[in-house]
C-alpha distance (Angstrom), angle and dihedral (degrees) to the residues before:
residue distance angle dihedral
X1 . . .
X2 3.77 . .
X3 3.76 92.6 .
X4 3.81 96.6 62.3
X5 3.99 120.0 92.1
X6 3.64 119.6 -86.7
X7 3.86 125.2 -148.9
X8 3.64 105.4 -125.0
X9 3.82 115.8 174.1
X10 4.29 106.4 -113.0
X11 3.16 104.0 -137.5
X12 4.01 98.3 26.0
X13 3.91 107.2 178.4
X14 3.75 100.9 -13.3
X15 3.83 111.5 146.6
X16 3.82 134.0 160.0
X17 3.61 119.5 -153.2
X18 3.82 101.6 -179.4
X19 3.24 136.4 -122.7
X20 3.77 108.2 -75.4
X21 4.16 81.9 30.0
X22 3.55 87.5 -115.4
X23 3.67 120.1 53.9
X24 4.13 91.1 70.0
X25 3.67 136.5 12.6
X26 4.06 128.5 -176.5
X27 3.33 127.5 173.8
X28 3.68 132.7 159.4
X29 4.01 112.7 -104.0
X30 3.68 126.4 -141.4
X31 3.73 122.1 -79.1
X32 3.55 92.4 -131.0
X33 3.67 98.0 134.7
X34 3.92 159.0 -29.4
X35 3.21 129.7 -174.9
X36 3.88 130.6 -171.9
X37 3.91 120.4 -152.1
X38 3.14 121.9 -175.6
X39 4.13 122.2 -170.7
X40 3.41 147.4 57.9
X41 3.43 104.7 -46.6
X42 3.52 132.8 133.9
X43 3.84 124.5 -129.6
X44 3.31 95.1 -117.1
X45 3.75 99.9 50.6
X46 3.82 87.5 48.6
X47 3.52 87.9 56.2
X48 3.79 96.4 57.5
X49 3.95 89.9 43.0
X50 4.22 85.5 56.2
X51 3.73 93.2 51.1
X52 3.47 94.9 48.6
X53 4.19 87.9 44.1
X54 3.51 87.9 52.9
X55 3.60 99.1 -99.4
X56 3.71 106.6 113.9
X57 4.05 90.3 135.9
X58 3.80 93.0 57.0
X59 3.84 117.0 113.2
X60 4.22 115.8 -135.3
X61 3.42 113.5 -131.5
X62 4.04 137.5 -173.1
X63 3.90 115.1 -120.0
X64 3.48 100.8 164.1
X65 4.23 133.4 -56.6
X66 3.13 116.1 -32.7
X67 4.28 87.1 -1.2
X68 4.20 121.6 108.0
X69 3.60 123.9 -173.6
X70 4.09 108.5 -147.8
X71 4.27 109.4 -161.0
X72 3.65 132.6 178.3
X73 3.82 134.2 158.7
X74 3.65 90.2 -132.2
X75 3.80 112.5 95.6
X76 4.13 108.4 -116.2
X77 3.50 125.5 -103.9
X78 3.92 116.6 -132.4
X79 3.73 82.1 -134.2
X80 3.39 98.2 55.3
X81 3.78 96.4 53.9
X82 3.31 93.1 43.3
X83 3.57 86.8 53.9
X84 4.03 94.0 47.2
X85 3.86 87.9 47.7
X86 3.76 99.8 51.9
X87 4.06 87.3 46.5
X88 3.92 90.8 52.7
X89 3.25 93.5 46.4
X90 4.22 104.5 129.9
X91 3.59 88.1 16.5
X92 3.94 111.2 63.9
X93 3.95 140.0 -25.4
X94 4.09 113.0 -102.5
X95 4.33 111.7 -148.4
X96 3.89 116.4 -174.6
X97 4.07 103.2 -134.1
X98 3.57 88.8 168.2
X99 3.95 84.7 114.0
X100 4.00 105.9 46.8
X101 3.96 92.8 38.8
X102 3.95 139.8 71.1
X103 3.67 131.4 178.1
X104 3.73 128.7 -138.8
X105 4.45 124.0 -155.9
X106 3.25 109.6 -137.1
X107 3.75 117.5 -176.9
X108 3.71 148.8 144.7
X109 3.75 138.2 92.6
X110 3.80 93.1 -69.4
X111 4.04 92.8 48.0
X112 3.29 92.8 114.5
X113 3.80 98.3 42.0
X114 3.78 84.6 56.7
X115 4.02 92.0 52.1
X116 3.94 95.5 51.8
X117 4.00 91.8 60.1
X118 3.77 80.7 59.9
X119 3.25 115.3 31.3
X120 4.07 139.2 30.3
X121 4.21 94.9 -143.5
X122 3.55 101.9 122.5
X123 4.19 98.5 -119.1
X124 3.73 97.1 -166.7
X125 3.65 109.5 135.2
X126 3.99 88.4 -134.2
X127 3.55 86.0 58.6
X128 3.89 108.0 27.7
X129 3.90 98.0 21.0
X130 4.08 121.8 178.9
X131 4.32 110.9 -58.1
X132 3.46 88.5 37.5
X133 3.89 125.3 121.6
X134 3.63 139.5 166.5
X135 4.06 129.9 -173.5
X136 4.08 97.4 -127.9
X137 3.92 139.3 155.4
X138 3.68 111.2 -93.0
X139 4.29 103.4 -164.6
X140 3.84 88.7 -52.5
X141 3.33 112.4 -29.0
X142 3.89 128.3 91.1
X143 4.20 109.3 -117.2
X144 4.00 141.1 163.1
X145 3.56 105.6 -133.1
X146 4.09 111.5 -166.4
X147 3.80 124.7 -178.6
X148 3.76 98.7 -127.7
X149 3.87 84.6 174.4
X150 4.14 157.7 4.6
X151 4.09 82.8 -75.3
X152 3.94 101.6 -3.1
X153 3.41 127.8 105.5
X154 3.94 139.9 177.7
X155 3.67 122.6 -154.7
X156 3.95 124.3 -172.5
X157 3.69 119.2 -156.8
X158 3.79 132.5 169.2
X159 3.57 123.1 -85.8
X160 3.11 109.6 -114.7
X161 4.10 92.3 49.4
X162 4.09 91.8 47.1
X163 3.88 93.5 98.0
X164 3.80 91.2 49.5
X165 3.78 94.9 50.0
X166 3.70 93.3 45.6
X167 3.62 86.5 62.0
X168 3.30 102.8 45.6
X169 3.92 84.7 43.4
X170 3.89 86.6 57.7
X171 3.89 98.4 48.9
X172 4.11 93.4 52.9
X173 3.33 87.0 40.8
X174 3.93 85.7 67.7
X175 3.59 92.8 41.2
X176 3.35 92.4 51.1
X177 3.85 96.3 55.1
X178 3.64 99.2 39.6
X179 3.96 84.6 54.9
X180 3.93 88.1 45.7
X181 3.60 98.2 48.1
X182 3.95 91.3 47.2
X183 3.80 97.7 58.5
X184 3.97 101.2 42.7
């Protein structure tokens, strides 16, 4: 049926690797997954219900109270949310988002000089250190940031704003550098 809608990853083998090849990288992540839970759960709990759903590799992340954001690279099983929503039953509401949202990596030691031009989260690891994530504005557009690492980051974005982000993402990144390179 060559009329019907066909999934085709948005920003499919788009990287950035900076100027110097260092300073910055981006690259688009795989869709794998994203889950939304809702409820009163506790991270750890959730964490034993993903291992026994099959989803030991997933990362937790905060979306807001009582809100968790559930990613992976792998693409999800039907089984395996079927499984996660039958064990959550009582306890919290599971929503594939695996669809409407994409991740970007952004990495490199001027990461977080390229996040400040777009957003006002304080990124300092002191402050913001590696697990953490927060559901901010980036320029215009509504994103989860999540420090995946000492100067990695993750950001998840809806689908239809992924293009736009990427370019701004790619226009700071510059910025960012050029400013970087100037005062070492």
């Amino acid at each position: 049926m060559r009329d019907l809608p066909q999934h085709r990853p948005v920003l499919a083998g788009m990287a950035y690797n900076g100027i110097s090849g260092a300073g910055i990288r981006l690259e688009a992540l795989p869709e794998g997954h994203l889950l939304h839970v809702l409820g009163a759960i506790e991270p750890t709990a959730l964490a034993a219900e993903l291992v026994k759903a099959g989803l030991a590799k997933s990362s937790i992340r905060k979306a807001g109270f009582r809100q968790w954001f559930v990613a992976g690279d792998e693409p999800l099983a039907p089984a395996s949310l079927d499984a996660l929503t039958v064990a959550l039953a009582g306890k919290a509401f599971v929503m594939g988002q695996s669809h409407g949202r994409v991740r970007i990596g952004v990495s490199g030691r001027h990461s977080r000089a390229l996040l400040s031009r777009g957003t006002a989260v304080d990124l300092d690891p002191s402050v913001f250190p590696e697990g953490h994530s927060v559901m901010t504005m980036v320029g215009h557009l509504s994103v989860q940031i999540a420090r995946i690492g000492d100067d990695s980051f993750e950001l998840t974005v809806l689908r239809s704003f992924a293009e736009s982000l990427w370019e701004d993402l790619t226009h700071m990144a510059v910025s960012a550098e050029k400013e970087g390179a100037s005062s070492s």
